[in-house]
C-alpha positions as a Python dict, from the first residue, in 0.01 Angstrom:
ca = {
    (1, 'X'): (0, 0, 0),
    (2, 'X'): (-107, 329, 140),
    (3, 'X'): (-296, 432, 446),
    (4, 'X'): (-397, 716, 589),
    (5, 'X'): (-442, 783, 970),
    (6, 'X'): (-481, 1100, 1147),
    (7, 'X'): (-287, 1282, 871),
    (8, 'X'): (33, 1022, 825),
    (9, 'X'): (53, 833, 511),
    (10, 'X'): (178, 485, 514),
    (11, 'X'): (368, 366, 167),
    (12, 'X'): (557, 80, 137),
    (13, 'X'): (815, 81, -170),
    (14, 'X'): (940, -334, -152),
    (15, 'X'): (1042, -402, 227),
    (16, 'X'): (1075, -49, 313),
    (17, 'X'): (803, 179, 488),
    (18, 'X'): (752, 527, 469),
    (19, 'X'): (547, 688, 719),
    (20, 'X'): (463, 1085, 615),
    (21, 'X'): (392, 1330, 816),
    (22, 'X'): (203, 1651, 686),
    (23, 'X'): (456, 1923, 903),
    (24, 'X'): (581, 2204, 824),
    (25, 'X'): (924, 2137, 770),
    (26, 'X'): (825, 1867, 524),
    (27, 'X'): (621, 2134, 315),
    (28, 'X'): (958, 2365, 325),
    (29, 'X'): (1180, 2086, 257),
    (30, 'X'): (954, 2039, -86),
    (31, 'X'): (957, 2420, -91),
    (32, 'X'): (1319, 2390, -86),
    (33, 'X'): (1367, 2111, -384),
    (34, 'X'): (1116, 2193, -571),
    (35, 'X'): (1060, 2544, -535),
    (36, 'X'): (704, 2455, -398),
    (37, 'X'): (414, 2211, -366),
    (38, 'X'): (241, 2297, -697),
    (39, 'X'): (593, 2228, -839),
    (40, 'X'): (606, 1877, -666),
    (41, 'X'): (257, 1803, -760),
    (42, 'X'): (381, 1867, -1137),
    (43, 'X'): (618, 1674, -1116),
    (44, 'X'): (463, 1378, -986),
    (45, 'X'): (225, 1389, -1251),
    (46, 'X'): (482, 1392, -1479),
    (47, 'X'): (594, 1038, -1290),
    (48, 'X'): (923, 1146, -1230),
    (49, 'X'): (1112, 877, -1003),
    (50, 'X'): (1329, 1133, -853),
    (51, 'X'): (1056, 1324, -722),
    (52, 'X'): (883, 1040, -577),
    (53, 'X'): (1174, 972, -404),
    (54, 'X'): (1213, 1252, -231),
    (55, 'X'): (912, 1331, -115),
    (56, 'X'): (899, 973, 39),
    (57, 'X'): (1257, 1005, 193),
    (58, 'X'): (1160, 1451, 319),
    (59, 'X'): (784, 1323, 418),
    (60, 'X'): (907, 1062, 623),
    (61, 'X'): (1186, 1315, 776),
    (62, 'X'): (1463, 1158, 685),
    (63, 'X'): (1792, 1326, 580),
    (64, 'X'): (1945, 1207, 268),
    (65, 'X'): (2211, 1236, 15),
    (66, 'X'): (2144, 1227, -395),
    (67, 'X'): (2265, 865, -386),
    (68, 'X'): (1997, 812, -130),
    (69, 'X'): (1713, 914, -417),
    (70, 'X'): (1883, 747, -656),
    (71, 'X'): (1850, 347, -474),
    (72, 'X'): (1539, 466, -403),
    (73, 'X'): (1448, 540, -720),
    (74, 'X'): (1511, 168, -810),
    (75, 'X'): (1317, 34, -576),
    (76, 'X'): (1051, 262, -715),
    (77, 'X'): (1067, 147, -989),
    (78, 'X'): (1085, -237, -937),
    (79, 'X'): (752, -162, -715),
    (80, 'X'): (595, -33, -981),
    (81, 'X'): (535, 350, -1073),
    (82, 'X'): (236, 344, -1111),
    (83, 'X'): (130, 110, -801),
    (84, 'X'): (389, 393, -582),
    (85, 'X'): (315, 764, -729),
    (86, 'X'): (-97, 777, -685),
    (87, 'X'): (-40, 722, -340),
    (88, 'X'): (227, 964, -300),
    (89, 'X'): (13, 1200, -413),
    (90, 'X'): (-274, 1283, -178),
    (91, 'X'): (5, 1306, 119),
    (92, 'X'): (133, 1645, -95),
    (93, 'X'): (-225, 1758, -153),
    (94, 'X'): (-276, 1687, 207),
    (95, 'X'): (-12, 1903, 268),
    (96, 'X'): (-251, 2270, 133),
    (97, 'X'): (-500, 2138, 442),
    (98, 'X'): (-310, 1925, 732),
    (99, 'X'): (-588, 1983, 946),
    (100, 'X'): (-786, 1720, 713),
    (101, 'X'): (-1083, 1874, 718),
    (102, 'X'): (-1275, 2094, 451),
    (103, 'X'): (-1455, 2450, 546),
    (104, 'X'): (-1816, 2256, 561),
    (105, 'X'): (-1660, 2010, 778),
    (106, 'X'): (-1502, 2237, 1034),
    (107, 'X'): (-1864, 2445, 1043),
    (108, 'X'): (-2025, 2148, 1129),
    (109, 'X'): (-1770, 2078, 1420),
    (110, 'X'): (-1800, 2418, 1526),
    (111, 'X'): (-2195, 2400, 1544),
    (112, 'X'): (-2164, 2041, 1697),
    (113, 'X'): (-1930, 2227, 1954),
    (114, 'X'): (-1613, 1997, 1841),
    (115, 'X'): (-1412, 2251, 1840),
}
């Protein structure tokens, strides 16, 4: 189940939880393996295990090892792809905007004085 609070995304995948965290060294460790976030976005719509896997294990800021993916991967996949991936993805969009908010929402702050 996902949840999102102040910019961290909750999944669970079986027992295990996965909280991510929009930083920036997540967004260059997905830089790194996949050579981007529009990459990683493709490839998650192409519900690819592996890179479900890793953006769980980099979002969460955890160091791993391919054997790490690959158990994860099975857990993915008794969980359910398609119950796992759609929440994986708004924590990448989220990663073009961690501040959360669109343009017309930060105006309105400003004019509000919320700064």
């Amino acid at each position: 189940m996902s949840k999102t609070t102040h910019g961290v995304t909750t999944i669970t995948v079986g027992t295990q939880t996965f909280e991510l965290k929009p930083t920036l060294k997540a967004v260059r460790n997905i830089e790194a393996r996949f050579g981007g976030i529009n990459p990683a976005y493709v490839e998650l719509n192409q519900l690819r295990t592996s890179a479900i896997a890793a953006i769980l294990l980099i979002g969460s800021g955890q160091d791993f090892k391919p054997k790490d993916i690959e158990a994860l991967e099975e857990k993915i996949f008794e969980a359910g792809i398609g119950e796992i991936n759609p929440q994986v993805i708004p924590y990448v969009l989220a990663l073009l905007n961690p501040g959360g908010k669109s343009k017309d929402e930060l105006a309105a702050d400003a004019a509000a004085g919320k700064e």
